[in-house]
C-alpha positions, 0 to 999 in steps of 0.5 A, a space after each residue: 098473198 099472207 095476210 096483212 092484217 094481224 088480228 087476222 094471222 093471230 086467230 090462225 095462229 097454231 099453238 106450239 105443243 114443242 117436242 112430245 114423247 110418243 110410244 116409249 113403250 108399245 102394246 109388244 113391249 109394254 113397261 111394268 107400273 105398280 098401283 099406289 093409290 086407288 080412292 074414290 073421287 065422286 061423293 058417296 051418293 053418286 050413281 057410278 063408280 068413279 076411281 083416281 089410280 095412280 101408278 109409280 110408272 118410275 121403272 118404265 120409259 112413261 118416267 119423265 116422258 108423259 105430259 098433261 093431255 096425253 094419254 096411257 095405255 093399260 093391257 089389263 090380264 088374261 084374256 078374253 071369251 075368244 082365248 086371246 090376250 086383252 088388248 091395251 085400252 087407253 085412259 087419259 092421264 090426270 096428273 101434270 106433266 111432272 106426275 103427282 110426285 112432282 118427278 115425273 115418276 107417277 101418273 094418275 088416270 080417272 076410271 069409270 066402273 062400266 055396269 050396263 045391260 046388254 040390249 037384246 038380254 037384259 043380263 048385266 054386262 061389266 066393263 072389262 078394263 074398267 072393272 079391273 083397274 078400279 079392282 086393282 090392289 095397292 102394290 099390284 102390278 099392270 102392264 103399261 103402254 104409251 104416251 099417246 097424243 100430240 095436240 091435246 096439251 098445253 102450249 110451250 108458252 103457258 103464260 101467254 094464253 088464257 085458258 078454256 076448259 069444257 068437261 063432262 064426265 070423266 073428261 074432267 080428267 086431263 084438266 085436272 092436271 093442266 089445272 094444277 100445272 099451269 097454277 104451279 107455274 103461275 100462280 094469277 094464271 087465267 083459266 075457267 073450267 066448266 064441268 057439266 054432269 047429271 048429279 052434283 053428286 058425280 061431280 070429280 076432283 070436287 073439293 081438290 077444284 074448289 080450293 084450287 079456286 078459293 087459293 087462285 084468284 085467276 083460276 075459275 070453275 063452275 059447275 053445270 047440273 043437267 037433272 037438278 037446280 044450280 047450286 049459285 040458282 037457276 034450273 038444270 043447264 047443260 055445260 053450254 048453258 053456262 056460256 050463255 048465263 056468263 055470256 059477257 064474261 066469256 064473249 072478253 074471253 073468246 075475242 082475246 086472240 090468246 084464249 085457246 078452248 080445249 073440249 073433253 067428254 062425251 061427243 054429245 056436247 060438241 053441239 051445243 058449245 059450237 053453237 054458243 061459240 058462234 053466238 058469242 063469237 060471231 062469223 069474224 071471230 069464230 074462225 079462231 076456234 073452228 072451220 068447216 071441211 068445205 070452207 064455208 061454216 053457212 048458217 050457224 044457226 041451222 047446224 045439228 049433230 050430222 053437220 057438225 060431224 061431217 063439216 065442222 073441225 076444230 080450229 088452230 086454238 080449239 083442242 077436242 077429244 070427244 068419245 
């Protein structure tokens, strides 16, 4: 029988994400975008190198097709130690489904320099893609791919949600632009956005979010530092660790049937929020936000990393995109 009680049918209740664009351009035919913006987007002190690129994508089917949370495609030049073309690599889009020009006609991404050592050498290895595209010049060209992505976005109805937004690292990236669409459209939106980072030096898009906050009475951002003390005080926390030093505030937040949480970055952080959502949750109010592939979600307090993996999905108002 359907479920008579309301609350009930609200927490199961899927988001509508309305008609979405998907592969306007294959890896086959890809478009043909042009660099316009490279810049910095972490403080000078920080330990990687962190790019905001934007592309004018405007003579490409990407114009007017991408929204935020999706992603794009790159296939950088040349080809690899085996002689074959590169294959596309896809980075999320930064921007808002109306491009940073406001038309539609240009998309930023958030790009990573990867400079590591090889384990078995220890000879310097550099990340193929990523060492491109940050190189890229002002006026060069890339070929461009995509959009990708179906449920990481924000709902047809904007303004009957209260939003979430869990990031770490480079994950910041797709909620820099729901941030900035969602407070173009309204400017009392509801929305906190939780960065968690090693160094307050990595933190991206710093002052861009602070003056978005200082502007937004409704938008809320914070910060949470793993190798060093708070900047508001406290010793290191991981981004879950703010859930529970606001657990009054965000335990209103996730009873509210209209919240959606979205989580993106590193895999590493699924476990500590899922257990902290279960803390200010419960077992009645969790299913919202998460279920398990069995049915049965058992003593929360005994998950760990291979439980997650093997039991826990995100629910109908959770969106995550972990790597």
């Amino acid at each position: 029988m359907p479920d008579s009680d309301p609350s009930t049918t609200a927490a199961r209740a899927e988001p509508d994400f309305g008609s979405v664009v998907m592969n306007a351009h294959s890896p086959r035919e890809p478009g043909i975008g042009t660099v316009i913006e490279s810049s910095r987007c972490t403080r000078a002190k920080a330990t990687g190198f962190v790019r905001h690129v934007a592309i004018d994508v405007s003579q490409t089917k990407l114009a007017g097709a991408f929204r935020a949370g999706q992603s794009f495609g790159v296939i950088p030049d040349g080809a690899g130690a085996d002689g074959k073309p590169h294959k596309v690599r896809l980075y999320s889009i930064a921007s808002p489904s109306q491009g940073e020009d406001g038309a539609g006609n240009v998309l930023a991404t958030t790009v990573k320099r990867t400079i590591d050592e090889h384990w078995n050498d220890h000879r310097l290895f550099y990340g193929m893609a990523s060492n491109w595209l940050c190189d890229l010049q002002i006026g060069d060209q890339v070929r461009v791919t995509g959009p990708v992505g179906k449920r990481f976005l924000l709902p047809t109805d904007q303004a009957g949600h209260r939003y979430l937004f869990l990031a770490t690292g480079t994950g910041i990236a797709p909620f820099r632009g729901m941030v900035m669409e969602l407070l173009a459209a309204n400017h009392s939106a509801d929305i906190t956005l939780i960065v968690g980072v090693p160094y307050a030096t990595e933190l991206m898009y710093d002052e861009q979010l602070r003056a978005l906050e200082a502007k937004h009475s409704g938008f809320r951002y914070l910060t949470a530092i793993s190798r060093h003390e708070q900047d508001d005080g406290g010793g290191p926390m991981y981004l879950d660790g703010r859930l529970s030093r606001h657990a009054d505030a965000f335990r209103e937040l996730l009873a509210d049937q209209r919240t959606l949480v979205y989580l993106c970055g590193l895999a590493g952080m699924e476990i500590g929020v899922y257990l902290r959502l279960a803390e200010l949750v419960g077992p009645d109010g969790l299913t919202g936000y998460l279920h398990a592939a069995d049915g049965d979600l058992g003593d929360l307090g005994q998950w760990d990393a291979a439980t997650i993996r093997k039991q826990v999905r995100p629910g109908p108002r959770l969106m995550a995109e972990v790597y």
